[in-house]
matplotlib code that plots the C-alpha trace (Angstrom):
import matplotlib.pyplot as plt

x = [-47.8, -51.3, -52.2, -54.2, -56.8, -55.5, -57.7, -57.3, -59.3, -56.6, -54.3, -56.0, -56.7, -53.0, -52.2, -54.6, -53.4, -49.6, -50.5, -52.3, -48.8, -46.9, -48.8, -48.9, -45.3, -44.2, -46.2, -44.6, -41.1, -42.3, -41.4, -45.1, -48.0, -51.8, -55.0, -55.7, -59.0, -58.9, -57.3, -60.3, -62.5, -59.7, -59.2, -62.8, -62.9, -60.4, -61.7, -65.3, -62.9, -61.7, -65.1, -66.2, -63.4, -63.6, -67.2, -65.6, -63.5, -66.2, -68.9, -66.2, -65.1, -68.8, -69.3, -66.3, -67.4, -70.6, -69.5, -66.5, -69.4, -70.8, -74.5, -77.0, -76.5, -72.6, -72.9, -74.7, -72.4, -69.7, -70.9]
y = [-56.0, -57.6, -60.5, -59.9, -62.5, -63.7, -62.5, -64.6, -62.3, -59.3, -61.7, -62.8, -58.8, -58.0, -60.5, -59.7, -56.6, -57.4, -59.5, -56.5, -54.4, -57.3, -57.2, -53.7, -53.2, -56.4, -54.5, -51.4, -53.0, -55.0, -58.0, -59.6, -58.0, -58.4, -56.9, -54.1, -54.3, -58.0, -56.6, -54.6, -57.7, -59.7, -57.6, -57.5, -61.0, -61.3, -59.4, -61.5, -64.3, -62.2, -61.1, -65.2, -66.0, -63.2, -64.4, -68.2, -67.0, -65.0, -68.0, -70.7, -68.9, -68.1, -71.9, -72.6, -70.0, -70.9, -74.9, -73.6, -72.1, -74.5, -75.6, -74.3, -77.3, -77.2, -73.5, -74.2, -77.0, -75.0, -71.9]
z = [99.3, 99.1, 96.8, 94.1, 92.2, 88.8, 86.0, 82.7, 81.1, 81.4, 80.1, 76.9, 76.3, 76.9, 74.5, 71.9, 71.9, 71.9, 68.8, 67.1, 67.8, 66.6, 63.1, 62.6, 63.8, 61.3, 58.2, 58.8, 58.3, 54.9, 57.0, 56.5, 54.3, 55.6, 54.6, 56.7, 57.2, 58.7, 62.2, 63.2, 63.2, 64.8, 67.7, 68.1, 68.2, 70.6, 73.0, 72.5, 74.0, 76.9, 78.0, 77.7, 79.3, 82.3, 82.1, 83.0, 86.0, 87.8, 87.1, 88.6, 91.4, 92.6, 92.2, 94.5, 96.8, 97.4, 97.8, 100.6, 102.9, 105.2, 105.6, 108.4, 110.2, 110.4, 111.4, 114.1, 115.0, 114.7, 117.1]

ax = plt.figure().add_subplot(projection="3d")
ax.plot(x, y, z, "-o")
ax.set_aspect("equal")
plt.show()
């Protein structure tokens, strides 16, 4: 099976959305009462965060990309 690249940003979604489950799932059972109309703008928020963070990963690992290629001078060494 191939290796695939981790993407933080699927995880903070994923977990946004598990929390958004979590909250509705713990009002249906009584066992914790929330406004309703506070997890719209929460999930919202949340997935601001993913997008900055998914944002994060791409910017770093162009950085780190562009630093792992050698110069003009060392490619021509290197031929």
């Amino acid at each position: 099976m191939r290796r695939h690249d981790f993407e933080p940003g699927k995880l903070v979604v994923g977990l946004v959305l598990l929390g958004g489950f979590v909250a509705y799932l713990a009002a249906a059972r009584g066992w914790w009462h929330f406004p309703s109309y506070l997890i719209l703008p929460l999930l919202g928020v949340g997935f601001c965060v993913a997008g900055l963070v998914s944002s994060l990963t791409y910017a770093v690992r162009r950085h780190r990309a562009r630093d792992a290629e050698p110069a003009e001078g060392e490619q021509a060494r290197l031929r």
